[in-house]
TORTIVO-996654 format. One record per residue (C-alpha): residue number from 1; residue in three letters; z, x, y. Coordinates in nm, 3 decimals. Layout:
N
PT num residu      c3      c1      c2
PT NUM    ALA       Z       X       Y
...
//
This chain:
465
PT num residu      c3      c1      c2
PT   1    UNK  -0.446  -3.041   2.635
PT   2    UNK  -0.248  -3.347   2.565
PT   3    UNK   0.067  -3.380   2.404
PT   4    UNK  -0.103  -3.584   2.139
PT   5    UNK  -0.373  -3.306   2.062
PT   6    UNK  -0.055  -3.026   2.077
PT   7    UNK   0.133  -3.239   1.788
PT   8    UNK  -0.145  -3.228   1.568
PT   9    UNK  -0.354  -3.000   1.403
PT  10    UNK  -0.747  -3.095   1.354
PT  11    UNK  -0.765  -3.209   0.998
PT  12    UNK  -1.042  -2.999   0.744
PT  13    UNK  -1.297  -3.161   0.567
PT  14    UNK  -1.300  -3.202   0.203
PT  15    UNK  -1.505  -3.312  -0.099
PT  16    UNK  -1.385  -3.609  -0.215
PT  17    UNK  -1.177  -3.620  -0.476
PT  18    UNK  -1.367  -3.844  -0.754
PT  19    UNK  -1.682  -3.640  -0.656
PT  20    UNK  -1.507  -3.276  -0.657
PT  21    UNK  -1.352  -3.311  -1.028
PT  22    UNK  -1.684  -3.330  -1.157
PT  23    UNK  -1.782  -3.034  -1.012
PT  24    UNK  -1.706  -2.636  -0.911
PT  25    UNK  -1.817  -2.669  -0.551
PT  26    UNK  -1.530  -2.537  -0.261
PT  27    UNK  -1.282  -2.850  -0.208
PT  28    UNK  -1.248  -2.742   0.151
PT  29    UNK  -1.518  -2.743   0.369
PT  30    UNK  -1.395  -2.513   0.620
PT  31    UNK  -1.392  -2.583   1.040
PT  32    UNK  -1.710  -2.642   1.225
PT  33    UNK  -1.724  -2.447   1.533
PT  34    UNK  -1.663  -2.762   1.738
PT  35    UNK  -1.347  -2.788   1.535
PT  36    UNK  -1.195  -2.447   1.534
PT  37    UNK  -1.239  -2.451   1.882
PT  38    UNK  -1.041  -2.772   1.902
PT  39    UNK  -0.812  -2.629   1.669
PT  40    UNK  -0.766  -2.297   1.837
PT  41    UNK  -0.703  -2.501   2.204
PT  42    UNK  -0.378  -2.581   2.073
PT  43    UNK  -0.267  -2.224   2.054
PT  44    UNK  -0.008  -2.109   2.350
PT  45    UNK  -0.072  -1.744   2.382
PT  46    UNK   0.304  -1.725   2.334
PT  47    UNK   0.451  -1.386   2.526
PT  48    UNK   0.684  -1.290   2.175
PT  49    UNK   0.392  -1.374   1.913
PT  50    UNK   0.635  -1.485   1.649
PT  51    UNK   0.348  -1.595   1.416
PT  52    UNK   0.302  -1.194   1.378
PT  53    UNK   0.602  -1.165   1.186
PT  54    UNK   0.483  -1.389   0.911
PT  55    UNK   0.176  -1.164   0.800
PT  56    UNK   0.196  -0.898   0.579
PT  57    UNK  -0.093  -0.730   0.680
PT  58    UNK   0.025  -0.745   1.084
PT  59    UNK  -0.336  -0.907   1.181
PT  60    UNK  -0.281  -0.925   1.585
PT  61    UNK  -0.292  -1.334   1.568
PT  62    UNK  -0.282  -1.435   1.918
PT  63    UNK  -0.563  -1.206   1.974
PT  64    UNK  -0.824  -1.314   1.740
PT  65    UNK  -0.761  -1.682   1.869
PT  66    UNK  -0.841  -1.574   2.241
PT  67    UNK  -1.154  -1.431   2.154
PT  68    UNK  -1.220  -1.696   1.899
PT  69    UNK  -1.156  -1.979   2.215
PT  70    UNK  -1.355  -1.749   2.441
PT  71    UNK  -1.654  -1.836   2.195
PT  72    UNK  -1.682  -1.436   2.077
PT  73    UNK  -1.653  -1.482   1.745
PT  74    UNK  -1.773  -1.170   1.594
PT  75    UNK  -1.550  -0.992   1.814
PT  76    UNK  -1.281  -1.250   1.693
PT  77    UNK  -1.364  -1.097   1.345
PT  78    UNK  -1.319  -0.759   1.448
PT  79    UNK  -1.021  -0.784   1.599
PT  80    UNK  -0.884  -0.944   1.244
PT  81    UNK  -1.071  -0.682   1.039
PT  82    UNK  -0.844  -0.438   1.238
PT  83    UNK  -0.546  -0.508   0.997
PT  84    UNK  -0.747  -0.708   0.717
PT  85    UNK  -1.026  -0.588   0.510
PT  86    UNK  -1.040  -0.936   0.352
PT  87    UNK  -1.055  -1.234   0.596
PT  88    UNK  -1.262  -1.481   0.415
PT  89    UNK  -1.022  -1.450   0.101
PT  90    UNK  -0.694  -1.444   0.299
PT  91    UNK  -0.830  -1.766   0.487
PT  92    UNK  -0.888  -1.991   0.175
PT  93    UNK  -0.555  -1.892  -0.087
PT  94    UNK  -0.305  -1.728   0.173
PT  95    UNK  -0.021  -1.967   0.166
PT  96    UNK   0.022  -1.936   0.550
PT  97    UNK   0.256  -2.192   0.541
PT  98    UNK   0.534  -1.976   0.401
PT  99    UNK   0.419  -1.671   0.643
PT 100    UNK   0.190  -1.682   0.994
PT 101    UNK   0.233  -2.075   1.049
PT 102    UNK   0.629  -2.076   0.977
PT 103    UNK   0.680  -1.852   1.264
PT 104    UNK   0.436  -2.068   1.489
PT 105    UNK   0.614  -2.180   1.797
PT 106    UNK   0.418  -2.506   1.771
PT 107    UNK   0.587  -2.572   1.420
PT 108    UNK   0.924  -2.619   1.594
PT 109    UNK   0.869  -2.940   1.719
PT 110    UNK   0.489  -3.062   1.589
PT 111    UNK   0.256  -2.912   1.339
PT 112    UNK   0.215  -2.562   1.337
PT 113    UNK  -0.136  -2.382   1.445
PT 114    UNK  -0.407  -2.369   1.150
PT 115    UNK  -0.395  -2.002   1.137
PT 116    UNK  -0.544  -2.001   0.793
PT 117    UNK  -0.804  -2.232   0.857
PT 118    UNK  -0.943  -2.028   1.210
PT 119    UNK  -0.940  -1.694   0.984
PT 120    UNK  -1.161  -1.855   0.754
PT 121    UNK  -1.369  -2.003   1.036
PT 122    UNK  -1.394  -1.651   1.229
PT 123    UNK  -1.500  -1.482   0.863
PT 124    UNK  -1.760  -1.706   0.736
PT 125    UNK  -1.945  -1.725   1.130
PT 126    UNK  -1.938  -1.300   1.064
PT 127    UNK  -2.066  -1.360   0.729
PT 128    UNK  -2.388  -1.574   0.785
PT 129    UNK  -2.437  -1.358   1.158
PT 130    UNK  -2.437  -0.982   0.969
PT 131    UNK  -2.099  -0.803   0.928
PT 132    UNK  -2.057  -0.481   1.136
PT 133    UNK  -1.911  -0.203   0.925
PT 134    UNK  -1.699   0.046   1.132
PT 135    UNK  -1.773   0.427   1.161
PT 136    UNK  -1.584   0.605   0.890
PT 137    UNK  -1.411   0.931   0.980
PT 138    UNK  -1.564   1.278   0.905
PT 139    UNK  -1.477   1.374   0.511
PT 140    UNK  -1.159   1.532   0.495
PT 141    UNK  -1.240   1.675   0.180
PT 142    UNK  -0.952   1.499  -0.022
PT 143    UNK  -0.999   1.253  -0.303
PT 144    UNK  -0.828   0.973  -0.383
PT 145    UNK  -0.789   0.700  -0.718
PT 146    UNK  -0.731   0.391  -0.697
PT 147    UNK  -0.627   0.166  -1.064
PT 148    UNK  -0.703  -0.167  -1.033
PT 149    UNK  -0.935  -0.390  -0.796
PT 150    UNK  -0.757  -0.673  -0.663
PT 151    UNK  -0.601  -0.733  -0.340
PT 152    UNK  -0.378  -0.429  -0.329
PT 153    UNK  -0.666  -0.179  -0.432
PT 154    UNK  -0.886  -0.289  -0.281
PT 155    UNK  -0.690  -0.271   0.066
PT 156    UNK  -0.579   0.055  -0.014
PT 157    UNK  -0.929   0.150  -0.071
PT 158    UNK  -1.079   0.068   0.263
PT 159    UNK  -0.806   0.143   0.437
PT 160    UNK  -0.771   0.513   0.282
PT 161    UNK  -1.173   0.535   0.328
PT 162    UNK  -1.168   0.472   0.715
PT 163    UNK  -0.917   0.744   0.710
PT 164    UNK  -1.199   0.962   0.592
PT 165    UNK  -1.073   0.994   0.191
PT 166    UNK  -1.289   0.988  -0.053
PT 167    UNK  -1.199   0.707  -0.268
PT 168    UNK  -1.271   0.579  -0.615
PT 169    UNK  -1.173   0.257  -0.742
PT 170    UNK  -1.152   0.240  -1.090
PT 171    UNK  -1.164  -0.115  -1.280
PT 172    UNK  -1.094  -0.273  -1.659
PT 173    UNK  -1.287  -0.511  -1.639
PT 174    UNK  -1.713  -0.599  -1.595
PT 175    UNK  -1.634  -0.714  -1.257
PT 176    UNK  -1.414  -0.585  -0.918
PT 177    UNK  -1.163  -0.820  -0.782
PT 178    UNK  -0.897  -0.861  -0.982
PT 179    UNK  -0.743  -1.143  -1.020
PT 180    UNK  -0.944  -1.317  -0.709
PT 181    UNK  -1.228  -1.347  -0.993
PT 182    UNK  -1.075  -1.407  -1.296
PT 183    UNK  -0.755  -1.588  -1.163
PT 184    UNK  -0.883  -1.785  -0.873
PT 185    UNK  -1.076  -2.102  -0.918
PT 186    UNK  -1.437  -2.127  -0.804
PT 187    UNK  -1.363  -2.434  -0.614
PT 188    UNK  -1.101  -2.245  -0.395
PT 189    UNK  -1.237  -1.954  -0.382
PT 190    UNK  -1.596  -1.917  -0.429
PT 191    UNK  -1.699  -1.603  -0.600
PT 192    UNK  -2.001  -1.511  -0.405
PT 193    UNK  -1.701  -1.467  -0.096
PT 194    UNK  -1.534  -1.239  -0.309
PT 195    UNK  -1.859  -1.046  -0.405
PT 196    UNK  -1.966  -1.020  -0.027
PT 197    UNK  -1.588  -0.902   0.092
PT 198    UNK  -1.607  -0.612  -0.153
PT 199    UNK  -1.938  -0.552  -0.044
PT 200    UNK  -1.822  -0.451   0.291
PT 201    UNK  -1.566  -0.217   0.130
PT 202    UNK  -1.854  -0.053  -0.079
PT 203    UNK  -2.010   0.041   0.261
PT 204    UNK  -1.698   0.163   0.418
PT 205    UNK  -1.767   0.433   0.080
PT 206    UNK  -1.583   0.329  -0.155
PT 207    UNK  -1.725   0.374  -0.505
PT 208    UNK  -1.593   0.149  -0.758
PT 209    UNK  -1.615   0.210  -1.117
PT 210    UNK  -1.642  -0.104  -1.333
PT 211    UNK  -1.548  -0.095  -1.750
PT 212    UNK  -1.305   0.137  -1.686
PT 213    UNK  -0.921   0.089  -1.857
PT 214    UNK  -0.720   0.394  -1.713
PT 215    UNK  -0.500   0.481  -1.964
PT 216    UNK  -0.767   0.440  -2.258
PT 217    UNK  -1.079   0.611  -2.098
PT 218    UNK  -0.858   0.856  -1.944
PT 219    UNK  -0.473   0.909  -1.829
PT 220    UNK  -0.368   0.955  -1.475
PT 221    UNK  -0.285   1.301  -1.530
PT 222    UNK  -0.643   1.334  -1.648
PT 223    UNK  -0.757   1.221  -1.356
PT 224    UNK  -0.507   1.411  -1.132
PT 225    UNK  -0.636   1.703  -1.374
PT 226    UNK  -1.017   1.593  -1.264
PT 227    UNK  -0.955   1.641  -0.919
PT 228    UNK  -0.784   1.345  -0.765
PT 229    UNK  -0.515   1.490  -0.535
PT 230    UNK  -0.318   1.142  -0.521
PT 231    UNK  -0.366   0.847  -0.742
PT 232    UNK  -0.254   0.442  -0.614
PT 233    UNK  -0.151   0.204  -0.897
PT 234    UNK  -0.274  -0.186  -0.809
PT 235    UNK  -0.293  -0.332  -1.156
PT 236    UNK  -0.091  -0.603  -1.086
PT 237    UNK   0.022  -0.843  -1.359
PT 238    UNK  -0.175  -0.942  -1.632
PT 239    UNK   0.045  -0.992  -1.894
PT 240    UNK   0.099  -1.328  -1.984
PT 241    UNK   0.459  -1.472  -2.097
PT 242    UNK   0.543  -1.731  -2.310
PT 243    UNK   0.825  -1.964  -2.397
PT 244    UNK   0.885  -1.846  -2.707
PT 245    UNK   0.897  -2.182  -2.933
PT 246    UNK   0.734  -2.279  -3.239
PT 247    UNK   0.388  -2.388  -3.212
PT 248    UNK   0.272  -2.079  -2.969
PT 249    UNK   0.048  -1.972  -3.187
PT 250    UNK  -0.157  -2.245  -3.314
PT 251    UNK  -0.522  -2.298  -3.253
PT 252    UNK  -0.543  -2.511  -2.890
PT 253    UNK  -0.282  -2.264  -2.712
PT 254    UNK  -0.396  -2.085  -2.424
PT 255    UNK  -0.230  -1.831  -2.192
PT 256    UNK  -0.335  -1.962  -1.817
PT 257    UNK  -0.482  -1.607  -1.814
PT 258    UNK  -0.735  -1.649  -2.090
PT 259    UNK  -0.800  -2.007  -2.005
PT 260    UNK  -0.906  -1.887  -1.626
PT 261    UNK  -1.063  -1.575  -1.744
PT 262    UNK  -1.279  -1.761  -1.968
PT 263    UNK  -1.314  -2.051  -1.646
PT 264    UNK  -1.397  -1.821  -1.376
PT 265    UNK  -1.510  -1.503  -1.486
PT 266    UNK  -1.720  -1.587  -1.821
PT 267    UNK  -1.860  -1.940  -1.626
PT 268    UNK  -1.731  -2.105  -1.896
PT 269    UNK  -1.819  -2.450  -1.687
PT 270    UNK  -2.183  -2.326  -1.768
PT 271    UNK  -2.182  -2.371  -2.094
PT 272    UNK  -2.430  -2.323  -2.280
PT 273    UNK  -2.586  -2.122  -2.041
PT 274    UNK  -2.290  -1.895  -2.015
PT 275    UNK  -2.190  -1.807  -2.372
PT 276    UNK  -1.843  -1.914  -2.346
PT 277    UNK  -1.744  -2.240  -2.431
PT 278    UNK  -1.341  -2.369  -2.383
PT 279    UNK  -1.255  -2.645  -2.695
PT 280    UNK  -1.022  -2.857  -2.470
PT 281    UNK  -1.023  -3.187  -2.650
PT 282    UNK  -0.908  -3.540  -2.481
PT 283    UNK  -0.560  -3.463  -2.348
PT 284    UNK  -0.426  -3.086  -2.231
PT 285    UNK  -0.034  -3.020  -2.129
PT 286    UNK  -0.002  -2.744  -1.875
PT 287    UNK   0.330  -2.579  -1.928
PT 288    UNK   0.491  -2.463  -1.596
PT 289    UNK   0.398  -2.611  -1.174
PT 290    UNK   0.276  -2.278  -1.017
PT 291    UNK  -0.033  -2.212  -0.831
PT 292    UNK  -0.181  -2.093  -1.166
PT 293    UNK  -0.023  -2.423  -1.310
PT 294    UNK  -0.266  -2.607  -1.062
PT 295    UNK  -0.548  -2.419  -1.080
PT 296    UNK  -0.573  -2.410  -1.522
PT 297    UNK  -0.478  -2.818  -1.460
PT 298    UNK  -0.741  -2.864  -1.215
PT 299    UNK  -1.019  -2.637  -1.433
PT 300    UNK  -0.911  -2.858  -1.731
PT 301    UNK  -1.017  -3.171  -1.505
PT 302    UNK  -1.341  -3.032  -1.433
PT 303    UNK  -1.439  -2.914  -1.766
PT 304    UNK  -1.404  -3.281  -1.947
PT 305    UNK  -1.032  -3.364  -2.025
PT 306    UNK  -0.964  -3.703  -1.967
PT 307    UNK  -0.648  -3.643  -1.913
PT 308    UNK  -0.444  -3.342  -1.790
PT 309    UNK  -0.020  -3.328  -1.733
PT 310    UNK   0.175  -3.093  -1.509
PT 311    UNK   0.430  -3.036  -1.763
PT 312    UNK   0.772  -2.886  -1.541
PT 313    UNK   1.123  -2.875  -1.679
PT 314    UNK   1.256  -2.904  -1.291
PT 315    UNK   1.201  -3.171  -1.025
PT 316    UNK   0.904  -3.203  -0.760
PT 317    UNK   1.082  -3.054  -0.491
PT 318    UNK   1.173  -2.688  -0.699
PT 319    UNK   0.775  -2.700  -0.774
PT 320    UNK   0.648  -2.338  -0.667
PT 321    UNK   0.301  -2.402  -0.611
PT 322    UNK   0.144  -2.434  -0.262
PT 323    UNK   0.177  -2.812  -0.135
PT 324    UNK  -0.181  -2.824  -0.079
PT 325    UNK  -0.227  -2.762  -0.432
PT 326    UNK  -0.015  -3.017  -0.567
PT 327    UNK  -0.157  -3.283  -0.309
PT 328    UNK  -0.505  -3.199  -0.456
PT 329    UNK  -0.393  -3.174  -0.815
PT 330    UNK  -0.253  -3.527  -0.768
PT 331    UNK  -0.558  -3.631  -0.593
PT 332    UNK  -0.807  -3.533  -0.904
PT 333    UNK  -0.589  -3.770  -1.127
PT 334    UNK  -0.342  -3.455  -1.298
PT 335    UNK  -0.056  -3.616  -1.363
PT 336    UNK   0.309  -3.487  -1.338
PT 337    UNK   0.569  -3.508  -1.604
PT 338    UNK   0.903  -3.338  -1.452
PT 339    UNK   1.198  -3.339  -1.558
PT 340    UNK   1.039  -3.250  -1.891
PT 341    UNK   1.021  -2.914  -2.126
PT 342    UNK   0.888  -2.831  -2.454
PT 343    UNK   1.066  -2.773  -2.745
PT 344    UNK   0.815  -2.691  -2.994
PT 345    UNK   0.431  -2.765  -3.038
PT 346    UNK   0.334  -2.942  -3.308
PT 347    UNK   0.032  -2.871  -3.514
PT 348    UNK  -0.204  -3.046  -3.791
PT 349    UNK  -0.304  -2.919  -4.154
PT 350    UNK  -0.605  -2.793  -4.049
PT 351    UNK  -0.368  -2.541  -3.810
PT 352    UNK  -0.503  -2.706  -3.411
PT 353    UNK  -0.271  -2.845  -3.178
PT 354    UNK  -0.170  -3.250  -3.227
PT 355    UNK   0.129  -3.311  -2.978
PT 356    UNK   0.456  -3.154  -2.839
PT 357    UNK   0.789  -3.250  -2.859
PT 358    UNK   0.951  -3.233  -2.539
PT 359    UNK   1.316  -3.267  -2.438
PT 360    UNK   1.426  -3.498  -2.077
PT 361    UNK   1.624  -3.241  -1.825
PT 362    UNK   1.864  -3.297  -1.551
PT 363    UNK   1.959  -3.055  -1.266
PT 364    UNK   2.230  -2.877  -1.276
PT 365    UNK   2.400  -2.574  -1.058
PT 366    UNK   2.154  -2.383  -0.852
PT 367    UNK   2.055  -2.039  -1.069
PT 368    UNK   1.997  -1.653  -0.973
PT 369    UNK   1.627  -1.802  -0.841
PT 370    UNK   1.844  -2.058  -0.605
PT 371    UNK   1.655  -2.317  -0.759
PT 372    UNK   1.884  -2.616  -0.950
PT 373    UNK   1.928  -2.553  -1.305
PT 374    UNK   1.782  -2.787  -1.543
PT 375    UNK   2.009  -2.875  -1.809
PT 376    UNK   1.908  -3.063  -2.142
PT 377    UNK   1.977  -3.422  -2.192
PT 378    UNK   2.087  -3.482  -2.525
PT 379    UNK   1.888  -3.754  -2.768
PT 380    UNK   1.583  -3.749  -2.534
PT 381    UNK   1.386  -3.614  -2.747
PT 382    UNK   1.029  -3.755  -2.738
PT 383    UNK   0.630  -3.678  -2.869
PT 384    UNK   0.350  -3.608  -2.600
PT 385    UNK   0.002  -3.608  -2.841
PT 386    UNK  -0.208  -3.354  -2.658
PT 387    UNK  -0.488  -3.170  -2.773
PT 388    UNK  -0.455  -2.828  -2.560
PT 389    UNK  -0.188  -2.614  -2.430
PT 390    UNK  -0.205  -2.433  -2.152
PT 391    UNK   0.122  -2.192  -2.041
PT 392    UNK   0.150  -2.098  -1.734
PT 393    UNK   0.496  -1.984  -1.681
PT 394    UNK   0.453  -1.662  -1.497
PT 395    UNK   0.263  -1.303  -1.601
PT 396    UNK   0.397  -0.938  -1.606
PT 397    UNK   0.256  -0.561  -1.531
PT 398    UNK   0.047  -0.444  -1.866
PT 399    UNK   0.277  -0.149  -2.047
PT 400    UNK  -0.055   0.041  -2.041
PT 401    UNK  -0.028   0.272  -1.737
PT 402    UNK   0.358   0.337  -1.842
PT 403    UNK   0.284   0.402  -2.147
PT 404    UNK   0.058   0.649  -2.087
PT 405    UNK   0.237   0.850  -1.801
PT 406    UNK   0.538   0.927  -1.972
PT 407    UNK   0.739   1.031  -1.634
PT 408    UNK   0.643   0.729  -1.484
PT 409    UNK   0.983   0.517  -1.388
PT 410    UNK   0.950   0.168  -1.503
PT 411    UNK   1.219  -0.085  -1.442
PT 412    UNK   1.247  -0.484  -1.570
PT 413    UNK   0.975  -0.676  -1.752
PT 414    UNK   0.758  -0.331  -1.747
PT 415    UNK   0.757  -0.295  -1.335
PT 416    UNK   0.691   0.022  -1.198
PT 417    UNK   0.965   0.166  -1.022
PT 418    UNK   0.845   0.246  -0.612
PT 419    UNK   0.980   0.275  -0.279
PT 420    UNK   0.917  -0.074  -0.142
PT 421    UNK   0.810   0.118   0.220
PT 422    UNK   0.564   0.358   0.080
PT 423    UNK   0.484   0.308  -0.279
PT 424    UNK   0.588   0.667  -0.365
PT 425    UNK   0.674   0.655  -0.748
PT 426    UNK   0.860   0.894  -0.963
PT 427    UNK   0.566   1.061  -1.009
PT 428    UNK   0.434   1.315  -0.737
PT 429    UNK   0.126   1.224  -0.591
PT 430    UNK   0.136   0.894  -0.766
PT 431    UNK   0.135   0.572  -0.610
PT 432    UNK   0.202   0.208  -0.691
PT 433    UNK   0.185  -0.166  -0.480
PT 434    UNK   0.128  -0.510  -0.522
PT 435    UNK   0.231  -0.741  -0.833
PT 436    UNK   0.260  -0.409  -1.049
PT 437    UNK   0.588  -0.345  -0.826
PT 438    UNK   0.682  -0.710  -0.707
PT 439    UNK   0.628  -0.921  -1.043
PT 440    UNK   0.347  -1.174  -0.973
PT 441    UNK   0.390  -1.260  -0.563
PT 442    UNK   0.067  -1.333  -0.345
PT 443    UNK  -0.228  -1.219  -0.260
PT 444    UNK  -0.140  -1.130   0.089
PT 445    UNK   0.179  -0.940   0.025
PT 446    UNK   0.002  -0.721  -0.249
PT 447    UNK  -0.242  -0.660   0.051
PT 448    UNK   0.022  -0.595   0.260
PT 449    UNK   0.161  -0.298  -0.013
PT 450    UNK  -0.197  -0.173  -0.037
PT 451    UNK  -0.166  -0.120   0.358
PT 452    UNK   0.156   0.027   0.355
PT 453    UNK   0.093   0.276   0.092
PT 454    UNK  -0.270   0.380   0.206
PT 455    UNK  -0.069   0.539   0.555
PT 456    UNK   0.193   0.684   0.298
PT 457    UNK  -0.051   0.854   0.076
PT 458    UNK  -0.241   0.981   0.417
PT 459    UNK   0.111   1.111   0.527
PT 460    UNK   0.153   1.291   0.183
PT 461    UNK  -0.183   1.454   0.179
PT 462    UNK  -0.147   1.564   0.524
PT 463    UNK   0.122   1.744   0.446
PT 464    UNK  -0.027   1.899   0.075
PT 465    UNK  -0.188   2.225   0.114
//
């Protein structure tokens, strides 16, 4: 290995970027084997494996990558599928940046290892060579719920099934997934990966049960009441906010969560042939620079705007979307207007969106985020004419669950009070991880919650008679 090789990491290949705007098609093309094996050279073996403390899910790093340089890839995949039930998702919308690659000795001096990019390699080689499914326990005769099917239910699922439990997942919507089908864009994460990862958990014996809204169909304690001796809340947070200024409800304003709902699961790209269309117009403002930010900018791209702005009353550098995602936001033509917020949204007679008013913004003292404060600047007032609103300033839990489970501890913006450790609520026997605890985090962490709680809610039925 030389120095040159160590210092940096073996680029991915992508679609280009005038090509990939006019379609759905995965941006990244993922490692060839030649490549991850280049890739993987670069890792040290290192006796402390710091890159461990980054993941959530504790995946044993350093030993997927030996196997993966040894050429044993499936046993590569095994050894990741010991801690993660979900490689081929965690691989392509993990920000491993902020969590395996920060702690990468590598990082200290040159670029970190492609963690991210070798998980992704190792899944999809298990995917087209046939997965192996593990042997699941004897039954112990215990059943368990599980609310919600996105990352932290669906981790709590197979992890609580290869502990021999008897698990039902029960889901709102048509689909499973959660947010990795209605949130997630098809070009970063194709659905058909999501479809084939829940597969696998489906064999493990988990049933899931779609059309399903717990809380309307039937209560936790009816469930309890049913039969279920302990019950896990993953909802997450589906609850959109908005700014609160006039305009919000003309025709033309979108929550980011309808606009990707109706994007990613309703196909709304396939119009006609799927039977939702999205009336966009020539120009769409995205309020807010998140990942979601991105992704409802970049969908707007694809499905004919002409033009799309990042809309973002801070600077580039307090932007809290993945850098990736900016880079290829800024590489499909969306264009950036920081610096900036809405003051109102301004509609025609016939009730549509015509144009906001926004207001220029200068940073101030850092706030309880730690992020610089943006303060107004007075008289710069000015019109943007844009056709569609998007807002995508964050999302919280849905009141339903609360609601209906009356001694049920909830805490700010609808949260549901649990121990951070083991999920344990105020509720015996009741359960609760991911964004429905946290406030909207990532997709890893509410994986890592599902983990957690799945041994907790073993402990706690161990010890029920």
């Amino acid at each position: 290995m030389t120095e040159k090789a160590d210092k940096t990491r073996v680029p991915v290949s992508r679609q280009d970027p005038e090509e990939r705007v006019k379609n759905f098609d995965e941006v990244a093309l993922g490692y060839s084997e030649e490549q991850a094996l280049a890739e993987a050279a670069r890792c040290r073996q290192c006796e402390k494996q710091p890159c461990r403390e980054g993941c959530p899910v504790g995946v044993d790093i350093p030993g997927f990558i030996k196997l993966l340089k040894e050429k044993d890839f499936l046993a590569a995949a095994k050894k990741i599928k010991g801690a993660n039930n979900l490689p081929a998702i965690c691989g392509r919308v993990c920000p491993q940046e902020d969590q395996c690659e920060k702690y990468c000795i590598l990082g200290k001096r040159w670029e970190p290892l492609a963690i991210g990019r070798l998980e992704r390699f190792v899944a999809d080689y298990e995917r087209r060579h046939g997965v192996e499914i593990p042997p699941v326990p004897a039954p112990l005769g215990r059943k368990v719920a599980v609310i919600g099917s996105g990352p932290a239910g669906l981790t709590a699922a197979a992890d609580l099934a290869k502990m021999g439990y008897s698990v039902t997942v029960f889901e709102a919507l048509h689909e499973p997934g959660g947010v990795l089908v209605y949130g997630i864009p098809e070009f970063r994460l194709p659905k058909v990966i999501v479809k084939e990862e829940i597969d696998y958990i489906k064999k493990l014996g988990v049933e899931i049960r779609t059309d399903f809204v717990v809380g309307k169909v039937k209560s936790i304690d009816e469930l309890m009441a049913g039969g279920y001796d302990a019950v896990f809340v993953g909802t997450g947070a589906g609850l959109p906010s908005f700014m609160g200024i006039p305009g919000e409800n003309l025709s033309g304003v979108y929550s980011a969560n309808e606009f990707l709902t109706r994007t990613n699961l309703m196909k709304a790209y396939k119009f006609p042939e799927c039977d939702t269309p999205v009336k966009l117009g020539r120009r769409v403002a995205v309020i807010g620079a998140g990942n979601v930010a991105m992704d409802s900018a970049r969908c707007a791209l694809r499905l004919g705007a002409e033009e799309v702005f990042i809309v973002y009353r801070r600077s580039e550098a307090e932007m809290p979307a993945r850098k990736e995602e900016i880079e290829n936001a800024a590489e499909e033509g969306v264009q950036f207007r920081l610096l900036t917020a809405p003051r109102r949204i301004i509609g025609n007679s016939g009730g549509w969106v015509e144009a906001i008013e926004c207001l220029k913004m200068e940073l101030g003292e850092p706030d309880e985020s730690g992020r610089r404060r943006p303060v107004p600047i007075e008289g710069s007032e000015y019109v943007m004419e844009v056709d569609t609103v998007i807002v995508a300033i964050g999302q919280n839990p849905n009141p339903l669950i609360s609601q209906t489970t009356p001694d049920l501890v909830t805490g700010k913006h609808g949260i549901i009070v649990a121990d951070p450790e083991t999920g344990e609520t105020s509720k015996k026997g009741v359960f609760a991880g991911g964004d429905i605890v946290t406030g909207a985090a990532t997709v890893i962490s509410a994986m890592g919650a599902g983990k957690r709680t799945a041994v907790a809610i073993d402990k706690y039925l161990r010890n029920k008679p």
